[in-house]
C-alpha positions as CSV (number, residue, x, y, z in Angstrom):
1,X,12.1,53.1,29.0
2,X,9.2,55.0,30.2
3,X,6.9,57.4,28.5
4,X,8.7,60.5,29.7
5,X,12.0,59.5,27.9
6,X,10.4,58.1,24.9
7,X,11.5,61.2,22.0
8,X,9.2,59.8,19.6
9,X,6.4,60.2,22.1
10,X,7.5,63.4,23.2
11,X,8.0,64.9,19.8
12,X,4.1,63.9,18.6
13,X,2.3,64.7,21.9
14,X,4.4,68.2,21.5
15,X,3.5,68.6,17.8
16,X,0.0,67.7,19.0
17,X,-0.5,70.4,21.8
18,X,0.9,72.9,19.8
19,X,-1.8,71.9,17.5
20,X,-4.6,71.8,19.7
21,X,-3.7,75.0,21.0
22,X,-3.4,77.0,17.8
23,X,-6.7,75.7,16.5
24,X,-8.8,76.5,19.9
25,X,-6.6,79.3,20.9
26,X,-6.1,81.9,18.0
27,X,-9.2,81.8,16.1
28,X,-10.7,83.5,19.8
29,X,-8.5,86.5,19.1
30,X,-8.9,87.2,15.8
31,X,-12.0,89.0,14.2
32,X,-12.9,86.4,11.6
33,X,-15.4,84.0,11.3
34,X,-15.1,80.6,9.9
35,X,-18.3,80.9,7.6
36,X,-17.7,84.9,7.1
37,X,-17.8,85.5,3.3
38,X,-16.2,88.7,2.0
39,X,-16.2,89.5,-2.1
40,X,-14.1,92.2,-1.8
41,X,-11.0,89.9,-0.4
42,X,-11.4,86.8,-2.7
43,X,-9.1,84.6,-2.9
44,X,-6.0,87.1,-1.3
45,X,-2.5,86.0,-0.4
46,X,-1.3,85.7,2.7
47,X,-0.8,88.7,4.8
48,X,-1.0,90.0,8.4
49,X,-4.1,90.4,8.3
50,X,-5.2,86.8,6.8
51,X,-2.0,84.4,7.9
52,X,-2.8,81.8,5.0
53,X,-4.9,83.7,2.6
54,X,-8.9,83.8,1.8
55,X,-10.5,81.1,-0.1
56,X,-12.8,81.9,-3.1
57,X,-15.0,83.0,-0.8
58,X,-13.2,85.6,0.7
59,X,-13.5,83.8,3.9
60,X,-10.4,83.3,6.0
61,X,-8.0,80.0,5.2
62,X,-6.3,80.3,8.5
63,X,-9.4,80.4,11.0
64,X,-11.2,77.2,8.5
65,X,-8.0,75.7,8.8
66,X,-7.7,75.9,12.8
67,X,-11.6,74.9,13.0
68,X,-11.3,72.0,10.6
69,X,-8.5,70.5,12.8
70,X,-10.9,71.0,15.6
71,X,-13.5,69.1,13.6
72,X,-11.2,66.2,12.5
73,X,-9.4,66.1,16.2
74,X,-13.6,65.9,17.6
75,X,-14.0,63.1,15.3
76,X,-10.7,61.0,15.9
77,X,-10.8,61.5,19.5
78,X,-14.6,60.6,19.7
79,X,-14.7,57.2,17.4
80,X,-11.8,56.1,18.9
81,X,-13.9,57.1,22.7
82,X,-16.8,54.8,21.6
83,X,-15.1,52.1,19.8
84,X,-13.0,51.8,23.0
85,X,-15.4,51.3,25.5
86,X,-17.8,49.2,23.6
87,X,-14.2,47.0,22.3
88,X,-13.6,46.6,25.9
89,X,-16.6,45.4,27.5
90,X,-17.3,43.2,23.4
91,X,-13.8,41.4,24.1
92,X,-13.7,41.3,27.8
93,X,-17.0,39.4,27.7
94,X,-15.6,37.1,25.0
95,X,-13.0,36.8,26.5
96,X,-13.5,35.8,30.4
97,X,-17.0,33.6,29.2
98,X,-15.0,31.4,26.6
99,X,-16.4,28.4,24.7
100,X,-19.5,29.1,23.3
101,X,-20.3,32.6,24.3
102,X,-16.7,33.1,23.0
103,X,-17.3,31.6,19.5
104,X,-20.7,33.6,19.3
105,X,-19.0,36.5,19.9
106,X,-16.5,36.3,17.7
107,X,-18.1,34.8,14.9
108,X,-20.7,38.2,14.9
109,X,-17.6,40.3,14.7
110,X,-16.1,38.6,11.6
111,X,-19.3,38.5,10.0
112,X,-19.5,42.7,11.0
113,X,-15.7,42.8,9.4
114,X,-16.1,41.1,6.5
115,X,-17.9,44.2,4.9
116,X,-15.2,47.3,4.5
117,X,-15.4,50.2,6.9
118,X,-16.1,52.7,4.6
119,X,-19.4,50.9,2.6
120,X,-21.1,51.1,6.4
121,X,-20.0,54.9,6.5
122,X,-21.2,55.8,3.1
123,X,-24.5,54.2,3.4
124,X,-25.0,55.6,7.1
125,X,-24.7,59.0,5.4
126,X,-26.8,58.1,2.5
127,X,-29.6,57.7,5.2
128,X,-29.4,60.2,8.1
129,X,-27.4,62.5,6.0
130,X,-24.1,64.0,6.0
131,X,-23.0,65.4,9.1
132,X,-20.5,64.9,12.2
133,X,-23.1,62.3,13.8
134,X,-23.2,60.1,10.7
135,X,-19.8,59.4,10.4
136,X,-19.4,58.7,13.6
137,X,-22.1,55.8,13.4
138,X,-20.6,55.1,10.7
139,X,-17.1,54.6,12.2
140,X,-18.3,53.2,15.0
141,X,-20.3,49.9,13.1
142,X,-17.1,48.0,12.6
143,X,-14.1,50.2,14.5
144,X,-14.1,48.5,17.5
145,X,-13.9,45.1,16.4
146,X,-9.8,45.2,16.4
147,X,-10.1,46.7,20.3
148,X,-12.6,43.4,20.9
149,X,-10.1,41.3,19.6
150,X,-7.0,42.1,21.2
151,X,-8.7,42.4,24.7
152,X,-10.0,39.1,24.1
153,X,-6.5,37.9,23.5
154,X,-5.3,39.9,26.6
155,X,-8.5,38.5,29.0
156,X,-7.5,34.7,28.1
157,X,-3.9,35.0,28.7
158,X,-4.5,36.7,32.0
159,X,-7.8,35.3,33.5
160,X,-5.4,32.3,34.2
161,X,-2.6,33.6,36.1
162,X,-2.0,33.3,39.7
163,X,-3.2,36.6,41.1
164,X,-6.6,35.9,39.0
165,X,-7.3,32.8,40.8
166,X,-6.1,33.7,43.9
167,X,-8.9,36.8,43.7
168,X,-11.4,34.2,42.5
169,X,-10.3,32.2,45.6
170,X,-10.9,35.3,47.9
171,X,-14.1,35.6,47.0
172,X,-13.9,38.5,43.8
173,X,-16.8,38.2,41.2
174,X,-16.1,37.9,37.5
175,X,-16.9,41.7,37.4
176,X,-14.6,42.6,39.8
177,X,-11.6,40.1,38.7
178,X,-12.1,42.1,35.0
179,X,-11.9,45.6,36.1
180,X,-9.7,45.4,39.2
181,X,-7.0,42.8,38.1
182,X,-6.8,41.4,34.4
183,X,-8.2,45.1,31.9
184,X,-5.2,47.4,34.5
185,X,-2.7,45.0,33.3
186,X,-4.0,45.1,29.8
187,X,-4.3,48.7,29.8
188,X,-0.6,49.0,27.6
189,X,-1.5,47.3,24.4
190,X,-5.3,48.5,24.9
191,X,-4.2,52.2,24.8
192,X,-1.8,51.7,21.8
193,X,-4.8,50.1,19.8
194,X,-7.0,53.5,20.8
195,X,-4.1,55.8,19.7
196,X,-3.9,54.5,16.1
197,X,-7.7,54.5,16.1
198,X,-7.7,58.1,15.9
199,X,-5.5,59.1,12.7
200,X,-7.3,56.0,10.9
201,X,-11.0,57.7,12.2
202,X,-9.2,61.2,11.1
203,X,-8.3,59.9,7.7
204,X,-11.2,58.5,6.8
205,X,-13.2,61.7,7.3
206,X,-11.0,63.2,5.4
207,X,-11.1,61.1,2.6
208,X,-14.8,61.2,2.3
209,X,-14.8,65.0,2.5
210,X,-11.9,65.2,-0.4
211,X,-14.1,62.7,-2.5
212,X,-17.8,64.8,-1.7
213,X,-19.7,62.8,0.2
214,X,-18.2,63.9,3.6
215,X,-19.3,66.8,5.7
216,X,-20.8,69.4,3.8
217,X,-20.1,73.0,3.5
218,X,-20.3,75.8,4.8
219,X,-18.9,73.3,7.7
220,X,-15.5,73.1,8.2
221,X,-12.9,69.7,7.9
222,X,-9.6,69.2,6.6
223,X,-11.3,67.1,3.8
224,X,-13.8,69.6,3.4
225,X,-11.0,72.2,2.8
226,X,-8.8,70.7,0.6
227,X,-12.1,68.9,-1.4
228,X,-13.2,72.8,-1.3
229,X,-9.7,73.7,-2.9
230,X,-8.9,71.0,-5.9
231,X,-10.4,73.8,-8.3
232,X,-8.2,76.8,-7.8
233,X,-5.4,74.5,-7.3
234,X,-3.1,75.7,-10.1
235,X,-3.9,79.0,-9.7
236,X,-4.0,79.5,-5.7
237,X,-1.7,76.2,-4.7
238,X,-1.3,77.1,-1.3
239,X,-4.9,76.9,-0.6
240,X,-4.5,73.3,-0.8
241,X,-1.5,73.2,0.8
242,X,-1.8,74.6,3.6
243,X,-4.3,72.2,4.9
244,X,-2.7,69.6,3.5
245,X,0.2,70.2,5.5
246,X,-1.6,70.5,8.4
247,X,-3.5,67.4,8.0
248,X,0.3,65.7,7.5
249,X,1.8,66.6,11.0
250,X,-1.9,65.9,12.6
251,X,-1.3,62.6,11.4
252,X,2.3,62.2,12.1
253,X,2.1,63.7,15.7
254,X,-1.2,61.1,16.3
255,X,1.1,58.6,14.6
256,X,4.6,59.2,16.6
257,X,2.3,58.8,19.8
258,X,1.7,55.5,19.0
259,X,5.0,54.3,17.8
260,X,6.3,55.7,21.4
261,X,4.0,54.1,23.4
262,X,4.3,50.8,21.6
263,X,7.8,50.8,22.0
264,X,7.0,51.5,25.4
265,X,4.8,48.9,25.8
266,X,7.7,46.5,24.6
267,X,10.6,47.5,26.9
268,X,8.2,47.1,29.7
269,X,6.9,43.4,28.6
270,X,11.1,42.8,28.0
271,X,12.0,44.9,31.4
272,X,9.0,44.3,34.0
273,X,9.2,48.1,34.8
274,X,6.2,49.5,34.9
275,X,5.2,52.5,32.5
276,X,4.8,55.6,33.7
């Protein structure tokens, strides 16, 4: 099955552009600000003019809401970027030396893993301060330690097979043998690993937003929002809701993308089609 007749694919990377469009699209045509305060239209309903309300603030929920997707797409999409590349080049290097360069390697990583994720973000933030670029160190500390392992695994089972050697034979360099031959056919489960990266990057944010130690206001994240929101909660639900909700089918389309393509992955190891 390829990617084009996957529905589960399909359905997220639909649910995602609509998304992405919404949140870069609209806020462009409409005459609020993200940070605009207005006393006079505190905490309204929703209405024409405001499609999911004003916070306490007066400041419009739909435009933070579209802008805090932005935010939390910007970090996903750039952890998972960085842990990637430098997961790649970690495990390909660990993977094609071997031995002892191999057991170095590796042994650095579970040392790096054996502290949780979030402690490294925390005290990154505690230091240079909240903001987009400390979380991102902060994700980035330990996040691409899973992407290093399973090209590892992926650059030991292939640096063997026949049309390895017979590049070696031909006169190829070890650079050349990685990036031409064994990383294109280790692209699928590669690519699957980066896809789940981003919810996981996404929720984290969010979780150290909601608990006040994320980014800070008047900046705009889904965590942000709904930290921003636990206090009029039972009076104004929907402020929570709503970006809520939105954070839900962010994570579900991001998370239906990588179902898909694992599954596409799968049919192509069982098949010997290629994916397209």
């Amino acid at each position: 099955m390829s990617v084009r007749k996957n529905k589960m694919f399909l359905t997220g990377a639909v649910l995602l552009c609509i998304l992405m469009a919404v949140s870069w699209i609209v806020p462009q045509l409409l005459p609020w600000s993200s940070t605009e305060m207005h006393a006079d239209i505190r905490n309204m309903g929703m209405s024409k003019e405001h499609f999911f309300g004003t916070d306490k603030f007066g400041r419009d929920l739909f435009v933070r809401v579209c802008y805090g997707t932005r935010l939390s797409l910007f970090i996903g999409g750039a952890s998972a970027l960085l842990n990637g590349i430098f997961g790649i080049l970690y495990g390909g290097i660990a993977g094609y030396a071997g031995r002892s360069v191999d057991m170095i390697l590796m042994r650095l990583a579970d040392i790096l893993v054996s502290i949780p994720s979030l402690l490294y973000v925390i005290l990154i933030m505690l230091i240079f301060g909240a903001d987009e670029r400390s979380i991102l160190l902060g994700l980035c500390v330990s996040g691409w330690i899973d992407t290093a392992r399973l090209v590892r695994g992926e650059v030991m089972r292939l640096k063997e097979r026949e049309f390895c050697i017979a590049s070696r034979l031909f006169g190829a360099g070890s650079f050349q043998v990685f990036f031409r031959h064994i990383l294109p056919n280790a692209a699928g489960p590669v690519i699957v690993n980066l896809t789940y990266l981003i919810p996981q990057s996404i929720f984290t944010e969010t979780f150290l937003s909601f608990v006040g130690i994320g980014i800070p206001a008047p900046a705009a994240s889904l965590g942000t929002l709904i930290q921003a929101s636990r206090s009029q909660m039972q009076v104004y639900p929907y402020q929570m809701f709503l970006p809520v909700f939105v954070l839900c089918v962010l994570i579900l389309a991001l998370n239906m993308m990588g179902a898909g393509l694992e599954a596409c992955i799968k049919n192509r190891r069982g098949s010997g089609s290629a994916l397209s």
